[in-house]
MDTraj code that builds the backbone (N, CA, C; nanometers):
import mdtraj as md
import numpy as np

residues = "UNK UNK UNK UNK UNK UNK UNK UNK UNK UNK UNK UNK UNK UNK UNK UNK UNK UNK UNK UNK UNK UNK UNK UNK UNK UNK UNK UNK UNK UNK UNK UNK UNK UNK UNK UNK UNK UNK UNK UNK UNK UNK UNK UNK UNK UNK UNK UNK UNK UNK UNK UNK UNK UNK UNK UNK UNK UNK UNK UNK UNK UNK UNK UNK UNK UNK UNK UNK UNK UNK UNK UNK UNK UNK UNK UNK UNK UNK UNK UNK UNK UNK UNK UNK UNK UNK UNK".split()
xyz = np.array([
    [5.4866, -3.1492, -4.3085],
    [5.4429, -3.0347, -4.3873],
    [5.4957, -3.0459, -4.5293],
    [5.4478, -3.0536, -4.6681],
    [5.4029, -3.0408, -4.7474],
    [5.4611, -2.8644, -4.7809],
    [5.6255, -2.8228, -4.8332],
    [5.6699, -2.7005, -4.8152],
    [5.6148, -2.6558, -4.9853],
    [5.5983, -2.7468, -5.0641],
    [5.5701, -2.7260, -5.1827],
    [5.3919, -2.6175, -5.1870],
    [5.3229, -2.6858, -5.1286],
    [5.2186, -2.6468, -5.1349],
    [5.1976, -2.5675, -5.0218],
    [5.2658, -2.5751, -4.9107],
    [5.2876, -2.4249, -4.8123],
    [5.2753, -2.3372, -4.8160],
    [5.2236, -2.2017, -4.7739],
    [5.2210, -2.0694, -4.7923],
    [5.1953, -2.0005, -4.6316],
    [5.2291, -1.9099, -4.6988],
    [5.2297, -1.8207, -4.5601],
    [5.1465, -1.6945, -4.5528],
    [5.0606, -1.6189, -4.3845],
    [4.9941, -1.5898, -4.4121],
    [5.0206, -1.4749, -4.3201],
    [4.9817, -1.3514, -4.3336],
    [5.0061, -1.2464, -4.2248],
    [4.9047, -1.2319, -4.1507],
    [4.9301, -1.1880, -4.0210],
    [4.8098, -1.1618, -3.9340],
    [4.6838, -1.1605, -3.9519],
    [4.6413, -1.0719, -4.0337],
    [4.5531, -0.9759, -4.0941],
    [4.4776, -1.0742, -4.1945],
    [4.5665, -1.1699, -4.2776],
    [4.5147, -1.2665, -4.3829],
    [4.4825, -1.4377, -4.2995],
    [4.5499, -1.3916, -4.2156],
    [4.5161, -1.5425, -4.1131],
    [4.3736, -1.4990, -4.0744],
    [4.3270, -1.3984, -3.9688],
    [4.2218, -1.3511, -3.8850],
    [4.1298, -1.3285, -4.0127],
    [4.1700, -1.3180, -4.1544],
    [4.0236, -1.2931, -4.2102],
    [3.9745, -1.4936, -4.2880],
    [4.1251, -1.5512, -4.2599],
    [4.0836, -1.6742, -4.3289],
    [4.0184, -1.7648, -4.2225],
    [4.0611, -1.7526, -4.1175],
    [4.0127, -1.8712, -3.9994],
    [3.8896, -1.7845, -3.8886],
    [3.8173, -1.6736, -3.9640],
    [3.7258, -1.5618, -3.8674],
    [3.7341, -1.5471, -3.6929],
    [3.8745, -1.5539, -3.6981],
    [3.9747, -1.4761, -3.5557],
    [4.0000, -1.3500, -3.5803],
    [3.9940, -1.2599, -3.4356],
    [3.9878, -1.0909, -3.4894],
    [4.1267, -1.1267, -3.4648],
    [4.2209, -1.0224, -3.5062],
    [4.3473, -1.0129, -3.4969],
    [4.4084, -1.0233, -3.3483],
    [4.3161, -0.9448, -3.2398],
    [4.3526, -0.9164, -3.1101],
    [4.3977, -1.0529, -3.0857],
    [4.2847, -1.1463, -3.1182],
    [4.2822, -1.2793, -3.0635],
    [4.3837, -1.4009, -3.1136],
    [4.4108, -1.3460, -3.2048],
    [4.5929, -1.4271, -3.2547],
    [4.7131, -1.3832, -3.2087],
    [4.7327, -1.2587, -3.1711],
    [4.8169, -1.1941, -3.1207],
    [4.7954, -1.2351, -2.9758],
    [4.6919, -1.2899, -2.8665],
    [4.6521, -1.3372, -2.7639],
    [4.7211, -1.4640, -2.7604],
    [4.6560, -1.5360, -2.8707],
    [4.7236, -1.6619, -2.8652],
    [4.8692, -1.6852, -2.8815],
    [4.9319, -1.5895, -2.9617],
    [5.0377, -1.5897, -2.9829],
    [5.1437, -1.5977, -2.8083],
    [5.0730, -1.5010, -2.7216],
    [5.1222, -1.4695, -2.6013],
    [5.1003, -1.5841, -2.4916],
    [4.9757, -1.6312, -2.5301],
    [4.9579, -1.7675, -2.4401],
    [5.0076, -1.9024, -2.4911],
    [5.0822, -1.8510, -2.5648],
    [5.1598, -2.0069, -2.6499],
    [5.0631, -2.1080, -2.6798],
    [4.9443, -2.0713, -2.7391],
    [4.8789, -2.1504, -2.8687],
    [4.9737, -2.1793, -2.9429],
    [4.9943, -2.0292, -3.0008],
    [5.0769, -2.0738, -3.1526],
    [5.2027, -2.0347, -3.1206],
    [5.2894, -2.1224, -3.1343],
    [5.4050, -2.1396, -3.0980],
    [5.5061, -2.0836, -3.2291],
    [5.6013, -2.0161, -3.1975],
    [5.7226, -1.9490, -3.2848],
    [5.7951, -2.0665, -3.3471],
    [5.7843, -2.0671, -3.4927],
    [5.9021, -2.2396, -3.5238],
    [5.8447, -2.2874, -3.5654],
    [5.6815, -2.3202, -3.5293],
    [5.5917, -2.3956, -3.5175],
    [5.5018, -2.3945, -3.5764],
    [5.4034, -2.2803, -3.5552],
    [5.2856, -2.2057, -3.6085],
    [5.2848, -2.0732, -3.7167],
    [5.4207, -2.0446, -3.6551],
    [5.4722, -1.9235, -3.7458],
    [5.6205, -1.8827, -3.7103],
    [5.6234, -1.8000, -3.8042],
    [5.7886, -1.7544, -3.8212],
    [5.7966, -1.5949, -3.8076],
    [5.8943, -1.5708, -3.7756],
    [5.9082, -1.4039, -3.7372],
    [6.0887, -1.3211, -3.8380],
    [6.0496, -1.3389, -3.9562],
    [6.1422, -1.2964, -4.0176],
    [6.2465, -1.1556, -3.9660],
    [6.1508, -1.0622, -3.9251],
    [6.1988, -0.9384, -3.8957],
    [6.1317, -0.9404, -3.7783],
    [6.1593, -0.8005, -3.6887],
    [6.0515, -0.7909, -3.5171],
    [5.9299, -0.7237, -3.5433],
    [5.8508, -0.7027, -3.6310],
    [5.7178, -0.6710, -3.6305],
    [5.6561, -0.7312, -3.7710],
    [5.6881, -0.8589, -3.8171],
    [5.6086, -0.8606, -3.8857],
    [5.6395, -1.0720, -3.8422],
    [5.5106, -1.0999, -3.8706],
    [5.4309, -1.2319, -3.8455],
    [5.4497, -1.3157, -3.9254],
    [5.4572, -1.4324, -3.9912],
    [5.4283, -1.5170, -4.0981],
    [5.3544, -1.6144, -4.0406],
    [5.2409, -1.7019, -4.0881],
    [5.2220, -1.7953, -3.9964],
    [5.1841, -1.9140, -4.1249],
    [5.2646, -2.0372, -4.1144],
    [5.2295, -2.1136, -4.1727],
    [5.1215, -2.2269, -4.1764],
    [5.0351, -2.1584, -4.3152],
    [4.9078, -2.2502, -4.2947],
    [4.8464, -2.4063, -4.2751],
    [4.9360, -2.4615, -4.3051],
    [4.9879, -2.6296, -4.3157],
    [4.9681, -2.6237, -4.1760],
    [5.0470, -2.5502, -4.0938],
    [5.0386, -2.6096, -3.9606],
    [4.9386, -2.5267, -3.8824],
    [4.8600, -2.4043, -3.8930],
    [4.7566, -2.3704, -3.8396],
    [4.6825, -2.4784, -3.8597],
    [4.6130, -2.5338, -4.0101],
    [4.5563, -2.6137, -4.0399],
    [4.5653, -2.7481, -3.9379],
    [4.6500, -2.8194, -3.9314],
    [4.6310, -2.8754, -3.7809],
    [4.6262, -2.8304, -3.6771],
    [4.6573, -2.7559, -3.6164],
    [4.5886, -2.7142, -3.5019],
    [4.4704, -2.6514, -3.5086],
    [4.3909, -2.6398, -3.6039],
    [4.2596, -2.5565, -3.6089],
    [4.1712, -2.7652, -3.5970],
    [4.2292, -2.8683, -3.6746],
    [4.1713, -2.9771, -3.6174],
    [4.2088, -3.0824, -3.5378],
    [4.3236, -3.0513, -3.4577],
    [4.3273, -3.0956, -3.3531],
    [4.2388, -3.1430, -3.2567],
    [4.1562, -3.2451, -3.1857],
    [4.0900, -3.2802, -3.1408],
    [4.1026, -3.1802, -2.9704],
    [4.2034, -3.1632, -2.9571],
    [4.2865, -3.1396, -2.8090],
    [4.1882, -3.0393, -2.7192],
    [4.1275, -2.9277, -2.7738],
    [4.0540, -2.8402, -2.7654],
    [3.8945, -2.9147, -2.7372],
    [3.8761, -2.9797, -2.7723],
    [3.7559, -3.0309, -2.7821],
    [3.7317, -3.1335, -2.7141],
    [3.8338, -3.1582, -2.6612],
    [3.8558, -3.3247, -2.5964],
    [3.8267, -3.2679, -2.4297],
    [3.8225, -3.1080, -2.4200],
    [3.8270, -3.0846, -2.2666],
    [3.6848, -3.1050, -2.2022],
    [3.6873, -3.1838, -2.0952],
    [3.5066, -3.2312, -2.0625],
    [3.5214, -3.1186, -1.9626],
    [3.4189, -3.0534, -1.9481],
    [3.3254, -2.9738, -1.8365],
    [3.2458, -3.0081, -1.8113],
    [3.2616, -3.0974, -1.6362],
    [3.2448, -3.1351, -1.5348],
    [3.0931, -3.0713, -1.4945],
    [2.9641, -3.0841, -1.5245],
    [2.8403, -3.0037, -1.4066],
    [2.8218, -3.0751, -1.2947],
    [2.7952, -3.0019, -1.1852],
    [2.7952, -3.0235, -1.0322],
    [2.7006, -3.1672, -1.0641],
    [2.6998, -3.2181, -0.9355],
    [2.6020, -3.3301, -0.9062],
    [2.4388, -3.2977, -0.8994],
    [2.4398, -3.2087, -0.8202],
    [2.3309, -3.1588, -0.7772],
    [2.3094, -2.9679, -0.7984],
    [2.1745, -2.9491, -0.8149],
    [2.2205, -2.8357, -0.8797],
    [2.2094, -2.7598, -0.6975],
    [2.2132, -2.8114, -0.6138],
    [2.1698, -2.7030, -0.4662],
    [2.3635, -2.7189, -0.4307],
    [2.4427, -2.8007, -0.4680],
    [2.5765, -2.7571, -0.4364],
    [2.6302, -2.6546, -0.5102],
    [2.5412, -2.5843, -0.5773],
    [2.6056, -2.4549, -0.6682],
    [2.5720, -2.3835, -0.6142],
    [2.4488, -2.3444, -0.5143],
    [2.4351, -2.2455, -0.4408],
    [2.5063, -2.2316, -0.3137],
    [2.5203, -2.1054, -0.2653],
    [2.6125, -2.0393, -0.1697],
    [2.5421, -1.9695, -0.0500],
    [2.5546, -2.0143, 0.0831],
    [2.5030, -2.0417, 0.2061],
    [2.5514, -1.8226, 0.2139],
    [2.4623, -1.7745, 0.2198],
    [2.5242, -1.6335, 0.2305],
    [2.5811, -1.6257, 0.3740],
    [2.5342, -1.6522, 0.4356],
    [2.5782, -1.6633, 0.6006],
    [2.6820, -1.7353, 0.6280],
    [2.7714, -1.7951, 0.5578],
    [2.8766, -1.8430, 0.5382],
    [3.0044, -1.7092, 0.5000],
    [2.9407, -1.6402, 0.3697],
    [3.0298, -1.5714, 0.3338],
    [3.0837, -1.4555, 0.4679],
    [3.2167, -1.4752, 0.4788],
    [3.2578, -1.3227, 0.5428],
    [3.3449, -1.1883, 0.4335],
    [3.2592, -1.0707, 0.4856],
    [3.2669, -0.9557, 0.3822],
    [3.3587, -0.8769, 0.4563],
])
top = md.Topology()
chain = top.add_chain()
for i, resn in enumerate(residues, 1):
    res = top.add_residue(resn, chain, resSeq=i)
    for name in ("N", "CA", "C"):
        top.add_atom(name, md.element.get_by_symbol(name[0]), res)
traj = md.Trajectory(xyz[None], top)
């Protein structure tokens, strides 16, 4: 990271720069996307910093994109024998 040209961004200025609603950074924040140290810094307990240098890689990270979803073989193994199911 590049601290010279670094800046930092609050919630609110992240979700309007990368078009994430806020809910959904604060989500990620909880599912350890963005990692504390890492992605951002927490100066005080309610307020956010998140450094853009390193959003910026993880917004192109391949990692996300690299996940293959698998379609069935056949499309009749996706259907479900109802007489099978017990209710």
């Amino acid at each position: 990271m590049d601290t010279k040209d670094d800046h930092y961004l609050t919630v609110k200025e992240l979700s309007n720069k990368i078009k994430f609603s806020q809910q959904a950074i604060y989500n990620m924040i909880h599912e350890k996307v963005f990692i504390k140290g890492k992605h951002y810094l927490k100066p005080r307990p309610k307020k956010i910093l998140f450094i853009w240098s390193a959003v910026l890689i993880w917004l192109e990270s391949p990692e996300e994109s690299s996940i293959e979803i698998q379609q069935p073989l056949h499309s009749e193994s996706t259907k479900i024998n109802k007489s099978l199911i017990n209710i």
